[in-house]
VMD Tcl script that draws the C-alpha trace (Angstrom):
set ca {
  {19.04 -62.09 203.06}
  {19.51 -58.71 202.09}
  {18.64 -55.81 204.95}
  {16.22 -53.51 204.34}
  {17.24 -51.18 206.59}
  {20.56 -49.72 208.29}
  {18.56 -48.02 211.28}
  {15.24 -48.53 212.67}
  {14.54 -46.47 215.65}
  {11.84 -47.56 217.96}
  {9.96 -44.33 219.39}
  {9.48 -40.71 217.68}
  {9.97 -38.51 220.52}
  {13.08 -36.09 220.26}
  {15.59 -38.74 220.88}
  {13.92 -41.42 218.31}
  {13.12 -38.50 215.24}
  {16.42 -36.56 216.08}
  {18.43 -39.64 215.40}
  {16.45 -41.41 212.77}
  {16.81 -37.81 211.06}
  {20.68 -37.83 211.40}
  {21.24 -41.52 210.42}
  {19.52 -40.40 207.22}
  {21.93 -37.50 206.59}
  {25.08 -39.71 207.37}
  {23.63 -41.67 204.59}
  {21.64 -44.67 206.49}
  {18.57 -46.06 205.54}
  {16.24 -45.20 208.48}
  {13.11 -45.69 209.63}
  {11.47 -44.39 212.42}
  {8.02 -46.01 214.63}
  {6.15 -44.51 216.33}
  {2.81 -45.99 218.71}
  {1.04 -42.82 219.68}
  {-2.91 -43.09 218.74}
  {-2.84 -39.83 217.06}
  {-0.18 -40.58 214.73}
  {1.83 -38.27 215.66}
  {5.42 -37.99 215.67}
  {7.13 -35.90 218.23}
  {6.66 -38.32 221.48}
  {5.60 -36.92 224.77}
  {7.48 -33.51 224.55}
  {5.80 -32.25 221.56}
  {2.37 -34.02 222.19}
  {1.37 -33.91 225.68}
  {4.67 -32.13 227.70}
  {6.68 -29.75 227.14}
  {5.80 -28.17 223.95}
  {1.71 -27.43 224.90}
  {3.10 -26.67 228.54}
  {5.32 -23.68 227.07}
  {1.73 -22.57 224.97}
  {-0.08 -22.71 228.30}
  {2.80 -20.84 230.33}
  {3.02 -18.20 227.53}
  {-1.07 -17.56 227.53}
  {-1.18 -17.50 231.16}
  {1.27 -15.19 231.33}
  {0.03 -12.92 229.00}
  {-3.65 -13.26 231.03}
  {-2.07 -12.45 234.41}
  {-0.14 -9.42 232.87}
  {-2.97 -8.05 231.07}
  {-4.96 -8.57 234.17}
  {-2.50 -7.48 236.88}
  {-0.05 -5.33 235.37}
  {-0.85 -3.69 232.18}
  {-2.50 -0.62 234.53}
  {0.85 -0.12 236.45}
  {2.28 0.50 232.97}
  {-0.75 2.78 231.86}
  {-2.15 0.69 229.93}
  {-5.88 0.36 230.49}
  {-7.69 -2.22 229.03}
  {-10.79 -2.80 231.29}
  {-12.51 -6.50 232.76}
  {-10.10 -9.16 231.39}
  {-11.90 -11.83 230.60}
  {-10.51 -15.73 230.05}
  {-11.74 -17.86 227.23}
  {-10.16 -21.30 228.16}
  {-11.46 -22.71 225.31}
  {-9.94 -20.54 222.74}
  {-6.47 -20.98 225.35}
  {-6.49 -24.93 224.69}
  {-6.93 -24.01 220.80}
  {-4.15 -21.91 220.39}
  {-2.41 -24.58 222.47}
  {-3.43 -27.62 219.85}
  {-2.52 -25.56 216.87}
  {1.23 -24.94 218.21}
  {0.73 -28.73 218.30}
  {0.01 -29.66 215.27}
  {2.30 -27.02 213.43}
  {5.37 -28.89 215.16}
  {4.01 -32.59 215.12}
  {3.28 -31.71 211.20}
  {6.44 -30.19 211.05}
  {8.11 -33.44 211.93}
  {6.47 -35.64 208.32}
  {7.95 -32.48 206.46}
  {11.82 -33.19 207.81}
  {11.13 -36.54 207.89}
  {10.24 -36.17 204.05}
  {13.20 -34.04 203.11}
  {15.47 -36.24 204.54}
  {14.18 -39.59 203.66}
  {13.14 -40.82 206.90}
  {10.70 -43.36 206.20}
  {7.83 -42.79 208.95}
  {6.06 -45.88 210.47}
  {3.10 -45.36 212.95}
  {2.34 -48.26 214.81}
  {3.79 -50.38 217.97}
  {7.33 -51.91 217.67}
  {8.67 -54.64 219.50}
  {12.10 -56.15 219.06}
  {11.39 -59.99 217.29}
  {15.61 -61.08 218.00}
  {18.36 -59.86 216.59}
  {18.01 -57.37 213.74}
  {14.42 -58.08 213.31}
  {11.60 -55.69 214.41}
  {7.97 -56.08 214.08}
  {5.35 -53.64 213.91}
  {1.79 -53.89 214.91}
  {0.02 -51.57 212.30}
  {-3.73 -51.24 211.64}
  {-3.20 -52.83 208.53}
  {-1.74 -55.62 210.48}
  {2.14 -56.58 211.61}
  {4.79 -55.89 209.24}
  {8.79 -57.38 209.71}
  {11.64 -54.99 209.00}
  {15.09 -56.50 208.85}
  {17.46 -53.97 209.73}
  {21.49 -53.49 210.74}
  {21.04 -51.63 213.90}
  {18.15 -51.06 216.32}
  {17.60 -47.81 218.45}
  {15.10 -48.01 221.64}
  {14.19 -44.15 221.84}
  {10.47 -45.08 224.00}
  {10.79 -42.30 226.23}
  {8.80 -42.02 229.61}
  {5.66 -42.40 230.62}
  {3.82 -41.17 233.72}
  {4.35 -41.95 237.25}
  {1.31 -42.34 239.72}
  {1.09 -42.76 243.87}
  {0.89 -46.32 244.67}
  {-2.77 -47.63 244.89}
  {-3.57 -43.72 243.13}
  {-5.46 -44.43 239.36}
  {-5.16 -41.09 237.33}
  {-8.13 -40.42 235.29}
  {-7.34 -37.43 233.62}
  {-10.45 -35.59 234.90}
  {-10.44 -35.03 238.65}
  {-6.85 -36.89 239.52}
  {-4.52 -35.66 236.71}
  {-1.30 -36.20 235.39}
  {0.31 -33.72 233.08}
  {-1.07 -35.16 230.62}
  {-4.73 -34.11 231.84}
  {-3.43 -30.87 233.37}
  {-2.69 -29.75 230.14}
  {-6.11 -30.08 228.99}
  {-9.05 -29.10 231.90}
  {-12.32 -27.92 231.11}
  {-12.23 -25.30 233.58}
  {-10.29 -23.65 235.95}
  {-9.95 -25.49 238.76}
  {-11.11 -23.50 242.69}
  {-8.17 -25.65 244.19}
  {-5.70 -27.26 242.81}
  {-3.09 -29.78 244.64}
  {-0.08 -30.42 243.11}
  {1.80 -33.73 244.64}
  {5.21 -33.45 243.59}
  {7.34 -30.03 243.89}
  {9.68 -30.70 240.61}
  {9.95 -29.09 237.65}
  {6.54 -30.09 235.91}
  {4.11 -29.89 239.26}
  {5.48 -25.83 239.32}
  {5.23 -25.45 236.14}
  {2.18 -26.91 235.64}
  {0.87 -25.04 239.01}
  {1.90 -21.75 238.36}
  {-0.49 -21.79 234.92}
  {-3.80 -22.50 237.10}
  {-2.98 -20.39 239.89}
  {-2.66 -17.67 237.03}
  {-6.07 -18.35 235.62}
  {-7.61 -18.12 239.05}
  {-6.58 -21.45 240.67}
  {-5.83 -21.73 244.33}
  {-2.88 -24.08 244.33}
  {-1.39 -25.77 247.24}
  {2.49 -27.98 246.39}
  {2.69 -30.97 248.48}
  {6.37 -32.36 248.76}
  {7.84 -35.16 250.41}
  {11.05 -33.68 250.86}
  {11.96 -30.26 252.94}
  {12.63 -28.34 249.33}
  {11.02 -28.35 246.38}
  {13.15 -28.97 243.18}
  {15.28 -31.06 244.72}
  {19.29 -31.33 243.03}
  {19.42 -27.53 242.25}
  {21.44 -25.54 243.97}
  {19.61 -25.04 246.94}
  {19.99 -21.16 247.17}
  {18.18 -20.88 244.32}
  {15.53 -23.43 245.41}
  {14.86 -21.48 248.41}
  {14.92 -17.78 246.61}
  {12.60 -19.75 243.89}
  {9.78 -21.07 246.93}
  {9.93 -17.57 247.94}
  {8.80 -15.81 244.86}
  {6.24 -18.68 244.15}
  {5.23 -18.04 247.54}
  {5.14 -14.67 246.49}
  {3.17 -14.89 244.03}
  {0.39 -16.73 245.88}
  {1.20 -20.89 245.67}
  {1.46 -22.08 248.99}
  {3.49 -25.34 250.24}
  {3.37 -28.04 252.60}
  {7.10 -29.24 252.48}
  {8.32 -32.69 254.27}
  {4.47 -34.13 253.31}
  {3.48 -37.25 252.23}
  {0.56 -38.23 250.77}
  {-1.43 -41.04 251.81}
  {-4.60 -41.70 249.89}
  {-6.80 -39.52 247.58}
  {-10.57 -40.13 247.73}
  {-12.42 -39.06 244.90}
  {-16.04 -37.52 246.21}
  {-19.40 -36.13 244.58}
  {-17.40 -33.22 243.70}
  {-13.50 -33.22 243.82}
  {-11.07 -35.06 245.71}
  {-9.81 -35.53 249.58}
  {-5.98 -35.60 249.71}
  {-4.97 -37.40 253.21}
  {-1.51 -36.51 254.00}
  {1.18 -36.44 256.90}
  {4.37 -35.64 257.90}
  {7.11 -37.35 256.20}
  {8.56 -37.96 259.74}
  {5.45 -38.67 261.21}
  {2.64 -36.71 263.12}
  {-0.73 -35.85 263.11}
  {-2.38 -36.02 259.27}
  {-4.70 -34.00 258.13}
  {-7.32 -34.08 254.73}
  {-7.19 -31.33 252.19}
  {-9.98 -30.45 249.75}
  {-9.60 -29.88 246.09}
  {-11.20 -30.11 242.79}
  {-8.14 -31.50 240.87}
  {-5.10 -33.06 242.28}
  {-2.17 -33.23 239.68}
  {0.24 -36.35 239.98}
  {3.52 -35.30 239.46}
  {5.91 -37.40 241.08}
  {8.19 -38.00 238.68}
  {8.05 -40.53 235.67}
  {9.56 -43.98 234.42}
  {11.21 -45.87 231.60}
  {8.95 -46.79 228.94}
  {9.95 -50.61 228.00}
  {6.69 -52.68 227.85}
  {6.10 -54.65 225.18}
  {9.65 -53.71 223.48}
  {10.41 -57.31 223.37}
  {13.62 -56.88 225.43}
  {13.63 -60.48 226.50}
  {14.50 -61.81 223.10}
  {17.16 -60.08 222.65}
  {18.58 -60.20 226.13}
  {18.15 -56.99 227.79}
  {17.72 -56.47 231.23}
  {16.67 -53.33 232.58}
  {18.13 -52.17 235.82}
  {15.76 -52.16 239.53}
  {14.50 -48.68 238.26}
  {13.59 -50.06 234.74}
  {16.17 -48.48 232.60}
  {18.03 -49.66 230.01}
  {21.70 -49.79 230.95}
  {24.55 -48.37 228.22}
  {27.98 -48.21 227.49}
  {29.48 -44.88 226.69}
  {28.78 -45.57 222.78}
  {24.77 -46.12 223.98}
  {24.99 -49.77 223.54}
  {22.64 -52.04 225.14}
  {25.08 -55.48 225.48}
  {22.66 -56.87 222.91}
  {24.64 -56.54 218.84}
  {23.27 -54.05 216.90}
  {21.01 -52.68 219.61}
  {21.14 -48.75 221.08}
  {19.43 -47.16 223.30}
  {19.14 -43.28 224.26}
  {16.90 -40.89 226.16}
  {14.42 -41.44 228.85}
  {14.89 -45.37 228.78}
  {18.33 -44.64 229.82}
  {19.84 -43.32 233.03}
  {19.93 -39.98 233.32}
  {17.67 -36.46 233.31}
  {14.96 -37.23 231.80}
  {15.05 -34.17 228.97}
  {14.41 -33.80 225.74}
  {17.60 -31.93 224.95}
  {19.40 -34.45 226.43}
  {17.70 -37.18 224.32}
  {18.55 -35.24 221.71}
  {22.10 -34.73 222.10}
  {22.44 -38.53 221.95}
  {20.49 -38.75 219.28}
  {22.76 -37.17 217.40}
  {26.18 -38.83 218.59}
  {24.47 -42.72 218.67}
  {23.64 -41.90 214.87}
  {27.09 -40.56 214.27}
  {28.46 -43.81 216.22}
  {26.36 -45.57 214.43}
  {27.53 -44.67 211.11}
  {31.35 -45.04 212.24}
  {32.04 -41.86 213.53}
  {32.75 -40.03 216.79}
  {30.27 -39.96 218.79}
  {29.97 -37.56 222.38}
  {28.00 -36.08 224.72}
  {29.28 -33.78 227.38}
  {26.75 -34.71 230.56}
  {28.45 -32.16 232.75}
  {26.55 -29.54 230.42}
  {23.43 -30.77 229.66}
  {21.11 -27.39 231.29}
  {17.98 -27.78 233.42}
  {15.21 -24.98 233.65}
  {11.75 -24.33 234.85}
  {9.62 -22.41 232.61}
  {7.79 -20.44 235.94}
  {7.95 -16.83 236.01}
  {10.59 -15.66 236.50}
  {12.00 -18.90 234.67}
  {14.97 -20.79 236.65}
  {18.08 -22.04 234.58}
  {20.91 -24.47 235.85}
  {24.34 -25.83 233.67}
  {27.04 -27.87 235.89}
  {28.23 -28.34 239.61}
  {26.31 -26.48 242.28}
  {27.70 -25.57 245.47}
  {26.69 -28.91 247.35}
  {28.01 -30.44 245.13}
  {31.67 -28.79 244.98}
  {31.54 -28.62 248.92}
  {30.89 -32.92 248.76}
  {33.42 -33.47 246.14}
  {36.10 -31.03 248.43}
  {36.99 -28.72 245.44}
  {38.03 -25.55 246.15}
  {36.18 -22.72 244.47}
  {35.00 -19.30 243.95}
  {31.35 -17.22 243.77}
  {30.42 -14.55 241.88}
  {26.83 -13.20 241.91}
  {24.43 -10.60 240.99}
  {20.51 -9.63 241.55}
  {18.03 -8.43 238.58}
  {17.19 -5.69 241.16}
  {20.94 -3.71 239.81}
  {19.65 -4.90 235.93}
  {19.12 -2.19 234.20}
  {16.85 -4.04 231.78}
  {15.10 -5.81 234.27}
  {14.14 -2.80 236.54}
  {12.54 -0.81 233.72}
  {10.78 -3.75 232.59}
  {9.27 -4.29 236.13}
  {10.84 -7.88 236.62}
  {13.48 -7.77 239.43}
  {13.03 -10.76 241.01}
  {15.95 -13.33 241.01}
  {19.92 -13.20 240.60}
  {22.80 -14.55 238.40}
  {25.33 -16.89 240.21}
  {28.76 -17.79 239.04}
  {30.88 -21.00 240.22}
  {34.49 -21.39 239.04}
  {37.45 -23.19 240.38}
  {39.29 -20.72 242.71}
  {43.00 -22.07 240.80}
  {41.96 -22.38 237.27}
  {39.28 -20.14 236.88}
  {37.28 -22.44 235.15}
  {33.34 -21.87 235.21}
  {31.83 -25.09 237.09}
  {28.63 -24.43 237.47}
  {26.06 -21.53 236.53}
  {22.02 -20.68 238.09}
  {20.00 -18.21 237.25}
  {16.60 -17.74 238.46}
  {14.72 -14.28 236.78}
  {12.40 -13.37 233.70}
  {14.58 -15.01 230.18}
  {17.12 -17.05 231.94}
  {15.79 -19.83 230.23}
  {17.47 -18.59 226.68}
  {20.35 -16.59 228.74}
  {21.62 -20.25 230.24}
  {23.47 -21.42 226.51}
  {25.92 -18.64 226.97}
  {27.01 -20.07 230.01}
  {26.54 -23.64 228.38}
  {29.17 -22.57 225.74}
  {31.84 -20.83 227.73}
  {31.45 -24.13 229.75}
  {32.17 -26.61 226.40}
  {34.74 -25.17 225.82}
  {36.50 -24.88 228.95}
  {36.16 -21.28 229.28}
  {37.06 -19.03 232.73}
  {34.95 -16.69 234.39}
  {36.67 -13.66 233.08}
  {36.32 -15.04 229.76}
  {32.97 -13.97 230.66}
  {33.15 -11.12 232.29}
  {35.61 -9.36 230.19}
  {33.05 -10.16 226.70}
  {31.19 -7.18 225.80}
  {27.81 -7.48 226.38}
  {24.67 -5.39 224.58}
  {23.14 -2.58 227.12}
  {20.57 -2.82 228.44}
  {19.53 -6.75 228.62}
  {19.55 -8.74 230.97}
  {22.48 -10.82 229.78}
  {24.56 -7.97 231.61}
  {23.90 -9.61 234.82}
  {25.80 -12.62 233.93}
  {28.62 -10.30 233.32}
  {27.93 -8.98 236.23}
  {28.05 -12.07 238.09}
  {31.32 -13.31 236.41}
  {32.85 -9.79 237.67}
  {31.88 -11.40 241.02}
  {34.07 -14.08 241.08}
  {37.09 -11.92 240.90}
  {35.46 -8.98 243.24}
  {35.37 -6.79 241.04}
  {31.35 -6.55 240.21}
  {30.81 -3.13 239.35}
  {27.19 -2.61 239.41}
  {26.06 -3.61 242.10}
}
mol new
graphics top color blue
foreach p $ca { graphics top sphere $p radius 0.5 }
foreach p [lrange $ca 0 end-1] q [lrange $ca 1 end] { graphics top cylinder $p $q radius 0.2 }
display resetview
C-alpha cells in the first residue's frame, strides 16, 4: 500500500517543528503531532519554558531598573508600582505571537499540522488519538521529538499553586513573601531572580556545594556572588527532605547533604526545579522495540537512529543537554539524513546560558575539564569593570574568559558571565566551528564601545598582551 507520508514527527517542540519544517523543504511529505491541550505547537520552550521565562526576565528587569536605578541616572519617575496582571499578559501575548507563528511556517512550507497524541502502532504506522477520534498515518520514517517533562522530589506532588514547577512559576497570582527554590541550575536562578525582583525573598537550596553545576566553576562562584549580591541567599550541600503544605504556605525540612542537624524553612511557594526527564509514555516504544536506557532516554547512533527501521529520535528524549538549540540543530541534520544527505552536529559547540542579570554564557571545554583530560593550555581573561561600554552603562559586574590550546592556539572553551553575553557567546561559537585561534580573535576589529571588546580583550589575554586592562 501506498505511504502517505515520508516523515511524521511525533512532538512539536523545537526539535519536532524544526525538523518536520526541513523535511518539507528537502521535499518530504511531513507531518507533524502534537498532544498539548492548547493546541499549540511550539512544545515546552515556547509554551511554558523558555520563551514566557525570557518575557518575565525582560519585565522584571525593566521593574527593578525603573525602581532601583532609573534615579542614579536622573531619571525620576516617582512610586513604581507592579501590575502582575498586566506582566502575565504581555507574557501570553509573546506566546501566542510565536505559537501562531509556528501554523504560518508550517503553512508556507506544507507541513501538515496534527494536534492530538501519537503513539507508534509498529513499523511505519502511527496512530493518533484526536478529538474526532484515532486516525492511522502510514509513513516512511518516524521521528520521536517528545521533549521533557518535569521532574519532582520523590514522594513531592507539584500542584502548580503553592509547590510549583516552572511551569506554575511562570504563572503566580501574586508575588510570593518567600520563595524557595530546590534546585540551583539554570531554570531555579532564572526563575528566582524574577520574584526576588518583584519583591520576593528567595532562598536556593542545592544538594551539591555549587550551584550550576558543569560550568566552569570560576564562573559559578563569581555568578553565586553577584546573585548573592543582589539579595538571593543559598544553602549549598542541602537536601531536602519533605515539604508540608500548611493553612498558608509550605514547610521545607532539609539537612545537610553529609548529614547533621536539619532544620524547617517557611515559605509561601517552593519551586521544584531539580532537573527534568525524557518524555516517552505512551509513545508505543514497545512495538517497535525500543528500549530506553536506566535514565529513560532513547539511545542513538550518530545518524539519530533508534535500532528500530525507519525510526529517529532527537532532542530531550535523547542523551544530552536538554536545550532547545540543541534539539534544533538535530532537527535539522536528522531531516537532512533523512532525505539522503549529510547530516552533523558539532556537540563540542552547542552554548549554554542563564538568562539572570548579568546573563552567564558557556561554548566548549572548561578548565576542569582540560586539567582531567591532561591537555595543556592557555588563559586569557578580562573584567566588564575595564569595558568601556559596560562602565558607562552602569553594568560592571562579570568578566570574559578565553581557553585555547597552549601549541595550537586553538580556542577550547569560552565563559562569559556580564549584562548581553547571552547574544555575545555565537562569536565565540563561530570562531570555534571553524577551528579558529585566539588571535583570530583578538586581532578582528571590533566596534567601540560594546561590550564585545572584552572578548577581544580576553583573547589578547591568552597571548599577554591584553591591553586594557
Amino acid at each position: 500500500m501506498a505511504q502517505d507520508y515520508d516523515v511524521v514527527v511525533i512532538g512539536g517542540g523545537p526539535g519536532g517543528y524544526n525538523a518536520a519544517i526541513r523535511a518539507a523543504q528537502l521535499g518530504l511529505k511531513t507531518a507533524c503531532i502534537d498532544a498539548r491541550e492548547t493546541a499549540r505547537f511550539g512544545g515546552t520552550c515556547l509554551n511554558v519554558g523558555c520563551i514566557p521565562s525570557k518575557a518575565m526576565l525582560h519585565a522584571s528587569e525593566a521593574f527593578e531598573h525603573a525602581d532601583k536605578h532609573f534615579a542614579d541616572l536622573g531619571i525620576e519617575t516617582g512610586k513604581v508600582k507592579l501590575n502582575l496582571e498586566k506582566m502575565l499578559a504581555q507574557k501570553a501575548d509573546a506566546v501566542k505571537g510565536l505559537t501562531d507563528g509556528i501554523d504560518y511556517l508550517f503553512k508556507k512550507n506544507k507541513v501538515e499540522g496534527i494536534h492530538g497524541r501519537g503513539r507508534i502502532a509498529g513499523p511505519g504506522k502511527v496512530v493518533v488519538t484526536t478529538e474526532e477520534g484515532d486516525r492511522t498515518l502510514e509513513t516512511k520514517n518516524i521521528l520521536i521529538a517528545t521533549g521533557s517533562d518535569i521532574l519532582s522530589l520523590p514522594g513531592v506532588e507539584i500542584d502548580e499553586e503553592r509547590i510549583v514547577s516552572s511551569t506554575g512559576a511562570l504563572s503566580l497570582s501574586k508575588v510570593p513573601k518567600k520563595m524557595i527554590v530546590v534546585g540551583g541550575g539554570y531554570i531555579g536562578l532564572e526563575m528566582g531572580s524574577v520574584w526576588r525582583r518583584l519583591g520576593a525573598e528567595v532562598t536556593v537550596v542545592e544538594f551539591l556545594d555549587r550551584i550550576t553545576p558543569g560550568m566552569d566553576a570560576e564562573l559559578s562562584k563569581q555568578f553565586m556572588r553577584v546573585l548573592k549580591k543582589q539579595g538571593m541567599a543559598f544553602k549549598l550541600g542541602t537536601k531536602v527532605t519533605k515539604i508540608d503544605k500548611t493553612k498558608t504556605g509550605v514547610k521545607v525540612s532539609v539537612e545537610p547533604a553529609k548529614g547533621g542537624d536539619a532544620e524547617t524553612l517557611d515559605a509561601d511557594v517552593v519551586l521544584i526545579a531539580i532537573g527534568r526527564k525524557p518524555y516517552t509514555e505512551g509513545l508505543g516504544l514497545d512495538e517497535v522495540g525500543i528500549t530506553t536506557d536506566k535514565r529513560g532516554f532513547i539511545p542513538v547512533d550518530d545518524h539519530w537512529r533508534t535500532g528500530a527501521e525507519g525510526i529517529y529520535a532527537i532532542g530531550d528524549v535523547t542523551p544530552g543537554p536538554m536545550l532547545a538549540h540543541k534539539a534544533e540543530e538535530e532537527a535539522v541534520a536528522v531531516a537532512e539524513v533523512i532525505a539522503g544527505k549529510p547530516g552533523h552536529v558539532d556537540y563540542g559547540i552547542i552554548p549554554g546560558v542563564v538568562y539572570t542579570d548579568p546573563e552567564v554564557a558557556t561554548v566548549g571545554k572548561t578548565e576542569e575539564q582540560l586539567k582531567e583530560e591532561g591537555v595543556d593550555y592557555k588563559v586569557g581573561k578580562f573584567p566588564f569593570t575595564a569595558n568601556s561600554r559596560a562602565k558607562t552603562n552602569h553594568a560592571t559586574d562579570g568578566f570574559v574568559k578565553v581557553l585555547a590550546d597552549a601549541k595550537t592556539d586553538r580556542v577550547l572553551g569560552v565563559h562569559m558571565i556580564g549584562t548581553g553575553v547571552g547574544e555575545m557567546i555565537a562569536e565565540a561559537c563561530l570562531v570555534m566551528a571553524f577551528g579558529g585561534a585566539s588571535e583570530d580573535i583578538a586581532r578582528t576589529c571590533h566596534p567601540h564601545p560594546t561590550r564585545t571588546e572584552a572578548l577581544r580583550q580576553a583573547a589578547m589575554g591568552v597571548e599577554g598582551w591584553t591591553m586594557q586592562a
